[in-house]
C-alpha positions in Angstrom: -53.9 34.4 119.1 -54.1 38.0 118.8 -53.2 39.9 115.6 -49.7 41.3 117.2 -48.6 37.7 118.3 -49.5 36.5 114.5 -47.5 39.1 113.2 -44.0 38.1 115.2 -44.9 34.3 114.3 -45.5 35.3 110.6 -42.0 37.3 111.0 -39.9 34.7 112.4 -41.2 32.1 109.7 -40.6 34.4 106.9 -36.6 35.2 108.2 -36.5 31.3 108.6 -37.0 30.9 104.9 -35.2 33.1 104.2 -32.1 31.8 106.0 -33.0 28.6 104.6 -33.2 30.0 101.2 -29.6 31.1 101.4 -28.4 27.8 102.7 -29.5 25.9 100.0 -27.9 29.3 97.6 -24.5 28.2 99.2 -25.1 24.7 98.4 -26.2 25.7 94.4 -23.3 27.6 94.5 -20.7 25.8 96.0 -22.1 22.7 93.3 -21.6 25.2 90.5 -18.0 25.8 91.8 -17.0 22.2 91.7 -18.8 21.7 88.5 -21.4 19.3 90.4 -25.3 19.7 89.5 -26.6 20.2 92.6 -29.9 18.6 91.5 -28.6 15.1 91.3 -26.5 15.6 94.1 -29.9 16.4 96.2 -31.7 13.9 94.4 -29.1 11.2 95.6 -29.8 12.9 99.2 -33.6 12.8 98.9 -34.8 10.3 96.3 -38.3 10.0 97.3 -38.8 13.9 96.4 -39.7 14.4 92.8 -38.0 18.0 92.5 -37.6 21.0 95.1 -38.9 23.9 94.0 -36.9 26.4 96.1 -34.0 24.4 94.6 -35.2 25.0 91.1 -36.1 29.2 92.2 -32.6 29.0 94.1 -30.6 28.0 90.7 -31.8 30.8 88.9 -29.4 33.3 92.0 -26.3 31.0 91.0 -23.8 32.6 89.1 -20.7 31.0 86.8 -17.8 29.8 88.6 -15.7 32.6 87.1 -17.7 35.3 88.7 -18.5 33.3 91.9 -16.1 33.4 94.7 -14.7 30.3 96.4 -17.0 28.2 99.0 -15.1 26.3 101.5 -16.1 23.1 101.7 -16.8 23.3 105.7 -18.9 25.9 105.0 -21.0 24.3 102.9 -21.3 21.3 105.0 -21.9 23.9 108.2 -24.6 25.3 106.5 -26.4 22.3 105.6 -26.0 20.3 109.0 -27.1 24.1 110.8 -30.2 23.2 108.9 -30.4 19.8 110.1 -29.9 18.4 106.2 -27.8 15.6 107.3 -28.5 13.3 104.6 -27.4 16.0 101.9 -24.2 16.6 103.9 -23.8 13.0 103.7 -23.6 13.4 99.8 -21.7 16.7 100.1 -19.1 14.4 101.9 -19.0 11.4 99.4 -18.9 13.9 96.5 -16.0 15.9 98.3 -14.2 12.6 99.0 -14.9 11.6 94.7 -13.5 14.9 93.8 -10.1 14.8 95.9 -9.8 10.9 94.9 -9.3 12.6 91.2 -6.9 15.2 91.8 
């Protein structure tokens, strides 16, 4: 592979983690809103994971609900199955189902 062609590859990897990066900042986010820790909630999702370190980096960009503005919850769930996170969207779901249950 010549140096140019390693360059674009390197490029598109880097924006992909990027993007991904920000999903899981919506997901942090929106968790924060609804006064959910979004580490159980992806521990539920992915139990055989000990922690995620771009979750734990991610948290750190989160912001108090107060200064935070509103997530819909279809965008959250977009985000996540755009990113093929299924099995945290499942959770997403449950916990979105828990939370109008109480209201």
């Amino acid at each position: 592979m010549d140096e140019h062609n390693k360059t674009i590859e390197e490029g598109i990897v880097e924006s992909y983690r990027q993007e991904e990066d920000m999903m899981i900042l919506v997901f942090a986010q929106w968790c924060v809103n609804e006064g959910m820790n979004p580490e159980e909630l992806y521990m539920q999702a992915y139990p055989q994971q000990q922690s995620n370190e771009r979750l734990q980096r991610v948290l750190e960009l989160t912001v108090p609900k107060e200064e935070a503005g509103p997530i819909p919850d279809e965008t959250v769930l977009g985000v996540l199955s755009l990113f093929g996170n299924e099995d945290l969207a499942f959770v997403v779901s449950e916990a979105m189902s828990n939370r109008r249950e109480k209201k």
